[in-house]
C-alpha positions in Angstrom: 112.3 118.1 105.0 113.5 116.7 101.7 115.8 118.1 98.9 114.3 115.5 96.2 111.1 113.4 96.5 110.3 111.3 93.2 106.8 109.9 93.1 106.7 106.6 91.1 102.8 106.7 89.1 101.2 110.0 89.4 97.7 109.3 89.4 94.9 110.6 91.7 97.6 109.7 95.0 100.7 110.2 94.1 99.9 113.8 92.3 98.0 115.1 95.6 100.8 113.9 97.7 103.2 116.0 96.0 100.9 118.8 95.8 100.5 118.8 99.3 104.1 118.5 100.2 104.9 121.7 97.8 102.0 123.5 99.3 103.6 122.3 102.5 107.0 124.0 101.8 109.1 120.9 102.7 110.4 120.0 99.6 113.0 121.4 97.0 112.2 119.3 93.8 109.5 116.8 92.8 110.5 114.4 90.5 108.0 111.9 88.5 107.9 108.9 86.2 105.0 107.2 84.9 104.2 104.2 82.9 102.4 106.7 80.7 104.7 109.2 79.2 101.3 111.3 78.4 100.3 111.6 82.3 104.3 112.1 83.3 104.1 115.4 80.9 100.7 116.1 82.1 101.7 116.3 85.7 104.7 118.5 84.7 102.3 120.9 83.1 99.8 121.3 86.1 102.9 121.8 88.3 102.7 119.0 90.4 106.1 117.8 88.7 109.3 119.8 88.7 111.0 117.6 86.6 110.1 114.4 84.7 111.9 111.3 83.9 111.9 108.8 81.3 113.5 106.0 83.0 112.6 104.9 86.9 116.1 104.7 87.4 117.3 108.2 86.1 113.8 109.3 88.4 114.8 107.7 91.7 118.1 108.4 91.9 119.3 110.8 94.3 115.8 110.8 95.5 115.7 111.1 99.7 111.7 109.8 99.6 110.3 108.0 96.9 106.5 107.1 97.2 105.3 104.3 95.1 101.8 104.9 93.9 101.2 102.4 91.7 98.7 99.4 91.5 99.8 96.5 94.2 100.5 94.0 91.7 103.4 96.1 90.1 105.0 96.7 93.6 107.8 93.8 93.1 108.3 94.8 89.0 108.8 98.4 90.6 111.2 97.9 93.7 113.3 95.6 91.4 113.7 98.2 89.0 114.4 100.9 91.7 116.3 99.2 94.2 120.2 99.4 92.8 119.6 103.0 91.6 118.6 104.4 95.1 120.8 106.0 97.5 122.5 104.8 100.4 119.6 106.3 102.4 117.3 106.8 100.4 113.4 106.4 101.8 110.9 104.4 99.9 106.9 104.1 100.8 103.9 103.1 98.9 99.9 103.6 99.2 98.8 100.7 97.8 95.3 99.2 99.3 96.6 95.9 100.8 99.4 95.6 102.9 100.2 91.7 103.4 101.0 91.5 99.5 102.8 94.8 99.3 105.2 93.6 102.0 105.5 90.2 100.7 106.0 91.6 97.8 109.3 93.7 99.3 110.9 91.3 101.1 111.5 89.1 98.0 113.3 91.9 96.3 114.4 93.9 98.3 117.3 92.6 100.5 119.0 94.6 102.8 117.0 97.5 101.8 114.1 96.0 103.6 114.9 98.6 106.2 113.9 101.4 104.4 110.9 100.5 103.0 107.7 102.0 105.5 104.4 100.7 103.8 101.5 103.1 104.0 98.2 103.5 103.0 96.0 106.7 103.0 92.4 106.3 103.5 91.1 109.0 101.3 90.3 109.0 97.2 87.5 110.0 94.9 86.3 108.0 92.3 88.2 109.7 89.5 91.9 108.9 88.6 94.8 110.3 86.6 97.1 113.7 87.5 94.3 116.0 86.7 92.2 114.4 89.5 95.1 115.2 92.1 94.3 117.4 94.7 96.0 119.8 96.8 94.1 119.0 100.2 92.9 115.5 99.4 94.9 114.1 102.7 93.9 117.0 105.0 92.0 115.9 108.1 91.7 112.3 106.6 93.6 109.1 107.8 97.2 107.6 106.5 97.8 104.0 108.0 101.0 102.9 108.1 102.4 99.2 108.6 106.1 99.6 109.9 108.4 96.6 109.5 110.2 95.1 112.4 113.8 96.2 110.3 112.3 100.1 110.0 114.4 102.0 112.5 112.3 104.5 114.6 113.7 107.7 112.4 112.9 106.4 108.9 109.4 105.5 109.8 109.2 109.1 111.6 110.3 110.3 108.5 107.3 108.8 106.3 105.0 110.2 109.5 106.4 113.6 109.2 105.9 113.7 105.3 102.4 112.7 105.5 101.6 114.9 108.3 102.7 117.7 106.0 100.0 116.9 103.8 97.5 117.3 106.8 96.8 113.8 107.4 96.5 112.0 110.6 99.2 109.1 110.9 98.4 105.7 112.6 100.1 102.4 113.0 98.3 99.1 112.4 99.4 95.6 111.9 99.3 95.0 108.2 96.9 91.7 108.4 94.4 93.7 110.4 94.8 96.4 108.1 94.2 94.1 104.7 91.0 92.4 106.8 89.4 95.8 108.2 89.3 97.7 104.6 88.3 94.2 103.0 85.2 94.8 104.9 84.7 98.6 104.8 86.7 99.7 101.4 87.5 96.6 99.1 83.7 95.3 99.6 82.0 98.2 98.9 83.6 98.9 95.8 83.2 94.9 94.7 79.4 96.0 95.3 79.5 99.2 93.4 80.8 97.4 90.4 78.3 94.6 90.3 75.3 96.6 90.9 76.1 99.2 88.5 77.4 96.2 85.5 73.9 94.8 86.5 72.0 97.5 85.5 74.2 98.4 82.5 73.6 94.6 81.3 69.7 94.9 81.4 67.7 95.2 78.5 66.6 98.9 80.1 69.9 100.0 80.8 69.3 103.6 79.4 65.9 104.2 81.2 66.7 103.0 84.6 69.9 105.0 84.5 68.4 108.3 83.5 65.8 107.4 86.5 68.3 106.5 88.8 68.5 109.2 91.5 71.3 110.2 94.7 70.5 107.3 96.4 72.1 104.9 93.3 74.4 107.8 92.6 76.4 108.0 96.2 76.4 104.1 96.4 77.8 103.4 92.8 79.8 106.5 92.7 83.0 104.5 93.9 82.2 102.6 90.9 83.9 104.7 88.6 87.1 104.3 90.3 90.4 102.9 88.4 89.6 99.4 87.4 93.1 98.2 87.2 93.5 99.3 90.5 90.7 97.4 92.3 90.9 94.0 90.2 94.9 94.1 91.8 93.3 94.9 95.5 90.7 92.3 94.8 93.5 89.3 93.5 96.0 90.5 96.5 93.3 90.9 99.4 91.6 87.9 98.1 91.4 85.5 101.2 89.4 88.8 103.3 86.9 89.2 100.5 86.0 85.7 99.9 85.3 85.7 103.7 83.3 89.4 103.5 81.4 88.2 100.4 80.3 85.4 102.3 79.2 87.1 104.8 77.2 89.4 102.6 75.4 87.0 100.7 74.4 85.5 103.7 72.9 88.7 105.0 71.3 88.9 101.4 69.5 85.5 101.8 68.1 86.6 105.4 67.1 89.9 103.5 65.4 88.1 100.7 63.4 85.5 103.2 62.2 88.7 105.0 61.1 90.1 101.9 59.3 87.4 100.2 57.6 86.1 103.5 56.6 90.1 104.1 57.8 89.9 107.5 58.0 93.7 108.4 59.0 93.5 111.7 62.2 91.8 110.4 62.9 94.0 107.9 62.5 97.0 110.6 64.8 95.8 112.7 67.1 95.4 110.2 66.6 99.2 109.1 66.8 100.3 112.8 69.9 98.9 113.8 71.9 99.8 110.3 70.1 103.3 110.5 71.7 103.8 113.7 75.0 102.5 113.0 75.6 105.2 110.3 73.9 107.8 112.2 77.0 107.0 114.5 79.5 107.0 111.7 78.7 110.4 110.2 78.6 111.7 113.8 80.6 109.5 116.4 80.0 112.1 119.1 
């Protein structure tokens, strides 16, 4: 499928992806640069790189696909630095969280080579971070949504389908403000939640005892917690309009919550249970 794909940060995201697409067979050479020269070499040495590059311009060039996997708010730094050393037809994607920015972000530097630029996001992770956390079949069975452009002929985006489809993911297309207001509410939330409930607890004067108490229940909410923190304070700033809404909302439910609880009204509270204990019963099991 591709003679050279360069992945621009190769973190948790951009090293599975090119794992995959090795595994996959559809690629001839994997080239990398990161911010980090450390991670760069690091990659090179658990094979996810065939080739590393000290300069994004020496990296991208010649490059038929390269990904951007790098926080959102360095999307416009790194398309500016990319942009006059890619080729003629040369296909560039990202995976950043929020769309609306991303793209904003592109069509102020990029020009005429809008066109080739397919925004994507793939809804998978784990709350660790850095090439050795890349994994081979993080995408498979999971969800990659993409936001074409109105400039994207049909064959580059089929292109960015095709390469994610090698990793075993399931391609969709969404509008990019629906996307940046749906995973306000069920991704960038629930990590603004993790973060604040687990900085609560490290802040109390008990810190150490409640922790070494704390069992599953704390563990698989917070675990998202230990997720990149430059990465979510740029989806926070860049999705910001979606969360302030989604907070709101939450801290409304909270007050409800709180009135139930301090007036005892069980029945309330029940309901409450009920109806969110069914919801996820659906979720893990939508048959």
């Amino acid at each position: 499928m591709f003679a050279r794909v360069t992945i621009v940060g190769v973190g948790l995201i951009g090293g599975s992806f090119a794992l995959a697409l090795r595994a996959a067979r559809v690629v001839d050479e994997i080239v990398v640069f990161d911010r980090d020269p450390g991670s760069a070499e690091r990659a090179l040495h658990l094979g996810i790189a065939d080739r590393i590059e000290s300069s994004i311009a020496a990296a991208v060039r010649g490059a038929e696909l390269v990904v951007l996997a790098v926080p959102v708010a360095r999307t416009a730094d790194v398309l500016a630095a990319i942009v006059p050393h890619l080729a003629a037809d040369a296909i560039v994607t990202d995976v950043g969280s929020t769309k609306v920015s991303v793209i904003a972000a592109a069509r102020a530097v990029l020009g005429d080579a809008i066109t080739r630029f397919v925004p994507g996001h793939p809804i998978a992770g784990r709350a660790v971070h850095g090439p050795d956390a890349a994994q081979v079949d993080l995408f498979r069975g999971k969800r990659v949504l993409l936001t074409p452009l109105p400039e994207n002929g049909d064959a580059v985006v089929a292109q960015v389908e095709a390469a994610w489809r090698a990793c075993g993911a399931r391609v969709d297309r969404i509008d990019a403000t629906t996307h940046d207001a749906v995973l306000s509410a069920v991704s960038h939330l629930p990590h603004l939640l993790a973060y604040a409930l687990v900085a609560q607890i490290a802040d109390a004067p008990d810190a150490e005892l409640k922790f070494s108490l704390s069992g599953g229940g704390f563990r698989d909410f917070t675990r998202i917690a230990a997720s990149s923190p430059e990465m979510w304070r740029d989806v926070t700033l860049a999705n910001r309009d979606a969360l302030l809404n989604d907070l709101d909302a939450y801290r409304a439910g909270l007050d409800r919550l709180r009135g139930w609880v301090a007036a005892g009204d069980g029945d309330a509270l029940e309901t409450l249970f009920t109806h969110a204990s069914a919801a996820r019963t659906r979720l893990a099991d939508p048959r």
